[in-house]
N, C-alpha and C positions, 0 to 999 in steps of 0.2 A: 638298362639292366632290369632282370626280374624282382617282383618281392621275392621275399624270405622270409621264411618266419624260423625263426630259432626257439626251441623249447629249451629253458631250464634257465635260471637267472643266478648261477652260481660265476665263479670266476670265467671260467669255461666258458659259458653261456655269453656273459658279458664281453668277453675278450671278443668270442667270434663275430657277435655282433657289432662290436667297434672294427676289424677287419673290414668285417663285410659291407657296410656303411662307408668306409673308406675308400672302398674298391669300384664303389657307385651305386649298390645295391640298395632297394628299397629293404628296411628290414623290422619285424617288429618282434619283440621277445615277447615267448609266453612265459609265464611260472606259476608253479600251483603257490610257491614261497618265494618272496620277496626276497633281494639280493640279503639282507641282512639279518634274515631267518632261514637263509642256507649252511648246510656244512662248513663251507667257504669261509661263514664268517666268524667259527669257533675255533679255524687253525693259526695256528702260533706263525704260520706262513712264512718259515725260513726256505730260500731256495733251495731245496734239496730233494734227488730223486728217491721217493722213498715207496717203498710197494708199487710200484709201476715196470711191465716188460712189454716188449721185450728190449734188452738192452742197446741193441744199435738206435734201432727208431727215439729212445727213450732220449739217448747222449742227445742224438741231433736237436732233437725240441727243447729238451733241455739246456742246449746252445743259446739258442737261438732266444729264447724266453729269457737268458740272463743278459743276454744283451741290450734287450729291448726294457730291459728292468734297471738296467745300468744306467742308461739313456736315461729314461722317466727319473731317478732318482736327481740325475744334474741338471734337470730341466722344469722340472716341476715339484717345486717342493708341498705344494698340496695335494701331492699324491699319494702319499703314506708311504712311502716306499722308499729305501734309504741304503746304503751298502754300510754293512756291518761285518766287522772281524772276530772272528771263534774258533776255533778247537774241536774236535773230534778224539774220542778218545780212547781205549782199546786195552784191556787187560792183556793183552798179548802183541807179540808181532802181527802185522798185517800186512796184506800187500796194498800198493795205491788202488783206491775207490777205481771199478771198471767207466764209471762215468765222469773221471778225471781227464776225461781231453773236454770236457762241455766249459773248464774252471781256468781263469786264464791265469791263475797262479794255485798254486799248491804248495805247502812247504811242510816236513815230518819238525814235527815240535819235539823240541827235546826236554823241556822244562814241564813237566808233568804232574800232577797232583798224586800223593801217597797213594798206592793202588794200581799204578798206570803204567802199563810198559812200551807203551804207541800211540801215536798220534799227531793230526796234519792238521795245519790252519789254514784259512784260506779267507775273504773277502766275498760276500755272496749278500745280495738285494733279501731283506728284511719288508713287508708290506705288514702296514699296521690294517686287518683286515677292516676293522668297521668306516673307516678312513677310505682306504684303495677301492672298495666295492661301491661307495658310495660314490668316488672319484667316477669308474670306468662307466655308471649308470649315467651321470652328468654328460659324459661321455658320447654317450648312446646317444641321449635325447639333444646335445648339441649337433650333432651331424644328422638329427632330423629322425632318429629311428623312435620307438614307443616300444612301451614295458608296460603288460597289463596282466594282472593277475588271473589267473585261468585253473582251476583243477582239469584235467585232461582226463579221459579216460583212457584213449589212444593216440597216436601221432596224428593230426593233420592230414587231409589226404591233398597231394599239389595237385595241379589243372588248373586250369582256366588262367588266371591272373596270378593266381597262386606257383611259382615257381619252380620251388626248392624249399625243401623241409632240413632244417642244419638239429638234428637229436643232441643236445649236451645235455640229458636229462640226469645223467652220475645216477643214485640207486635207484631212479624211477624206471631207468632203462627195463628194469626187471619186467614193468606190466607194460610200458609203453610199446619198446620192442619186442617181448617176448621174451626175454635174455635173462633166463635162468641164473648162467655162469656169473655175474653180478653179485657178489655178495657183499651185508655189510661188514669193516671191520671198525669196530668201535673205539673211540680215542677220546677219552676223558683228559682234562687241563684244569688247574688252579690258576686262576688269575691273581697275583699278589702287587703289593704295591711295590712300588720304583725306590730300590734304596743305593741307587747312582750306580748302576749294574751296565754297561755300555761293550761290553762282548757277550755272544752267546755261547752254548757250552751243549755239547749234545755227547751221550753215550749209548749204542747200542741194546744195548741189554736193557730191555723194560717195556719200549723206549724209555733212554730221559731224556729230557732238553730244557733249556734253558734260556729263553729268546727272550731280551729287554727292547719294549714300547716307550714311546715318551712318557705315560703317566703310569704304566705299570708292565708287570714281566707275567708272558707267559710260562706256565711249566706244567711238566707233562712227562710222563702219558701213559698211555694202553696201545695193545694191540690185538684185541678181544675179535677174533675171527668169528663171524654167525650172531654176534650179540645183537640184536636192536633195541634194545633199552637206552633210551637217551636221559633217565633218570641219572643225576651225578651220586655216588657212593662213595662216603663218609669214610667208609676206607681203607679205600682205593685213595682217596684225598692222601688221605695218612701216609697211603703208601709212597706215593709219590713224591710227597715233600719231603721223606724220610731220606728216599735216592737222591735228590735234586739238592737237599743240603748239604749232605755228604759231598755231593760234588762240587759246587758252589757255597759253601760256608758262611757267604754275604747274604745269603736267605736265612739265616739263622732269624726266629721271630718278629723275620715279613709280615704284614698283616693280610688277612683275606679279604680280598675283595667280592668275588664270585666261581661260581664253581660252573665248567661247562662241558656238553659231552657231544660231539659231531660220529658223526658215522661217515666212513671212509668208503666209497665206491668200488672195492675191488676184484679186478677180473685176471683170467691168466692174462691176456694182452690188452693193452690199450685198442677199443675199436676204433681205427678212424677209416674210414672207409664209405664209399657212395654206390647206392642198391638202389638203381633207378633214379625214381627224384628228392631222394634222401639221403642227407649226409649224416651218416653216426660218428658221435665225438664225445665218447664217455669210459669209462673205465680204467680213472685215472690215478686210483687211489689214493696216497697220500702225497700225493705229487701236482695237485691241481695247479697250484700256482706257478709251480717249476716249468710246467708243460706248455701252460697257457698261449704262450704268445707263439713259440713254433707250431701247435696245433692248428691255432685259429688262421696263421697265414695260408698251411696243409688247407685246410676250410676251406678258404678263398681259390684256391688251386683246382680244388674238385669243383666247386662252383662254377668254374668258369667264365 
């Protein structure tokens, strides 16, 4: 098999190069940031497809990734990754989620919180990310592949030895590839402590959510279109714990832990796609983890 070199050491990045190592390939990640000073590893990472199209390609990956997250969670418990039961919640009637064939259960909840006139539970893989990232890197480098830090200014050119270029660069795409349509969309999270909180709880509007880790609960968020300040604000904090108490009431005088802000890669479609000796695998938005594992197989397919 050829190398590979994979740019971008976010979930994305990691997954395809665990793939592609699998499949025989010689492969080594680049990254300008290290797995755990990516986006990747500020998201609350509940499986769910969220700012990612288009919808048919979206369900399948989406499939496909909850399976393969289902698997990891009963097989490896030092994977950060666990299947976890929550609620979705809905000031009005709604019809079932378009990406409800990717869920192999769904059910409309009728016990609701004051406020709520709809809403479905359902069983969906949880990755505690600083945990999972650090998992799929071990990963890498057990099947022989290398992870070396790199600021790029442009992709890699293949030839010679050089194979296959796999892009998972999420918003570097913009200078790597040239990919204007890339934009960030900003998603601020309070990290609070664990006060025995074991479902999560997500509503539309804000976003809020509400995602419990073993030592503490993410909660969230924003969806700040164009912003790239990765600075956390004071309050926006406010705001959120404000939503997320109201929802959850067992957050009432959680302590702070820390405050963090990822930026979301997003494009009208997911590109994945092969242009010569290049495979583009970015534009996932807040869907990276949901995507991950149906992508990186896609990967492995155009790779050949």
């Amino acid at each position: 098999m050829s190398r590979v070199i994979v740019v971008g050491a976010g979930v994305v990045g990691l997954t395809s190069a665990v793939r592609l190592l699998e499949a025989g390939h010689r492969v080594d990640v680049l990254a300008r940031d290290l797995p755990l000073e990516t986006t990747s590893a500020v998201a609350a990472a509940i499986w769910y497809p969220y700012r990612a199209l288009p919808q048919d390609r979206v369900t399948a990956w989406s499939r496909t990734s909850y399976a393969v997250l289902d698997a990891i969670s009963d097989t490896d418990p030092e994977s950060g990754v666990r299947m976890l039961e929550g609620t979705e919640v809905f000031r009005r009637a709604t019809r079932d989620p378009w990406w409800a064939a990717a869920v192999p259960g769904l059910a409309r909840q009728t016990t609701l919180p004051p406020g709520y006139a709809d809403g479905w539970t359902f069983a969906t893989p949880v990755a505690e990310m600083p945990v999972y990232l650090a998992w799929l890197r071990d990963r890498v480098e057990a099947l022989g592949g290398t992870l070396t830090r790199m600021n790029l200014r442009r992709l890699p050119e293949p030839g010679g030895q050089l194979g296959l270029v796999v892009d998972c660069a999420g918003l570097g795409a913009r200078l790597l590839a040239g990919d204007q349509s890339v934009v960030p969309v900003r998603g601020q999270v309070v990290c609070v402590e664990q006060v025995g909180l074991e479902r999560w709880w997500l509503e539309s509007e804000g976003p809020t959510y509400v995602v419990p880790r073993s030592n503490d609960i993410v909660v969230g968020g924003t969806d700040e279109e164009g912003d790239w300040s990765r600075t956390p604000s004071p309050e926006t904090a406010a705001r959120i714990l404000e939503r997320a108490t109201a929802l959850v009431p067992e957050l009432e005088g959680a302590r702070i832990l820390r405050h963090k802000v990822g930026l979301r890669p997003v494009r009208p479609a997911v590109r994945l796609e092969r242009v010569g000796d290049i495979v583009h695998c970015y534009g996932h938005g807040g869907a990276g983890v949901t995507l991950s594992w149906g992508c990186a197989e896609e990967v492995v397919a155009l790779a050949g």
